[in-house]
C-alpha positions, 0 to 999 in steps of 0.5 A: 912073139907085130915082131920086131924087124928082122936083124941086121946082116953079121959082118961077114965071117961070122957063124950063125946063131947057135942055140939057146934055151927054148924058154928063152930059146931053140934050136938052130936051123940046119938041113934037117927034116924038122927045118923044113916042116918049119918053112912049109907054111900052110894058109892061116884061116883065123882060127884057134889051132890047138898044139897037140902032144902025143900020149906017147910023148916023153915031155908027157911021159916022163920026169927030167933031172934038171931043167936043161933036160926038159928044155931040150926035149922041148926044143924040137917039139916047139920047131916042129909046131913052128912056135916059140916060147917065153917065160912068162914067170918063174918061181924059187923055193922058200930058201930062194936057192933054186927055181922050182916053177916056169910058167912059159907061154906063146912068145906071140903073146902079149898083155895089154897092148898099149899104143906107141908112147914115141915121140920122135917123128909124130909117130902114129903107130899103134903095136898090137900083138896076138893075145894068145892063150897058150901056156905049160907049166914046167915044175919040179916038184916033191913028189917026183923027186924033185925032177922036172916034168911038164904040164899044159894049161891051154894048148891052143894059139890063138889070134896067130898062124904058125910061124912061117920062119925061125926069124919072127922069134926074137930069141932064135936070133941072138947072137954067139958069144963069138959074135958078141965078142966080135962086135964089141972088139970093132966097137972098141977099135977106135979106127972103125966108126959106128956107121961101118959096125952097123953095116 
């Protein structure tokens, strides 16, 4: 989770980017500890490189109330390893009320990578992303109480390093409803041409 290219610099004034959800999500950088393990970036030697939950670890442990409770816990754990998360599938009860499963994997991942269909320029290009196995199960099930605990299904990455910044996930850099606001007041200002917001 190649990568797309780094966003464009916000118009001055604007915040950074606040969290979101790890599946969709993390945790912004600030000057903590957790911050700087994620930029000390070691050499990469081509192999598979395993994520490793201590025993002790409460997204093992234990059982959350919702959802929220677990991704949150989760968060830092994925900052930590310097990784990110997507959600591959979810599932919903049979009522279709709620979702009850989340099947997440490496946001690094991607099946079946096909070449460039563009056509603009002749373009050559040919996008090839890490088939990386990773993947956990987050559940909530019957026999919990219907609180929510996770699971592992592959911990090991593959085809991939480490991140070496917050900036390769695409989902760390969404911007703040704030943001979102601005941006849309300057594209509505009819006296602000699209050139000028794109700066």
């Amino acid at each position: 989770m190649a990568f797309p290219m780094p966003p464009p610099a916000l118009p001055s004034g604007l915040p950074e980017p606040r969290e979101a959800l790890p599946v969709e999500s993390a945790d912004e950088c600030s000057d903590s500890d957790d911050c700087d393990d994620f930029h000390d970036h070691d050499d990469w030697d081509g192999q598979p490189w395993e994520v490793v939950f201590p025993s002790d670890s409460p997204l093992l442990a234990i059982t959350y109330e919702s959802s929220g409770g677990l991704f949150d816990a989760l968060k830092g754990f994925c900052i930590e390893n310097r990784m990110g998360l997507i959600t591959l599938r979810s599932q919903k009860d049979k009522a279709k009320t709620r979702t009850i499963k989340y099947e997440l994997v490496c946001d690094k991942s991607r099946y079946n990578p096909r070449e460039s269909t563009a056509k603009i320029r002749n373009t050559t290009t040919t996008k090839l992303a890490a088939n990386c196995k990773f993947k956990i199960i987050a559940q909530s099930l019957q026999t919990n109480n219907y609180e929510w605990s996770m699971r592992i299904v592959s911990p090991l990455h593959r085809d991939h390093s480490r991140s070496k910044n917050l900036t390769e996930h695409n989902h760390w850099r969404r911007l703040t409803e704030e943001q979102m606001n601005l941006l849309v007041d300057l594209c509505l200002d009819k006296t602000t041409s699209c050139r000028c917001v794109h700066k």
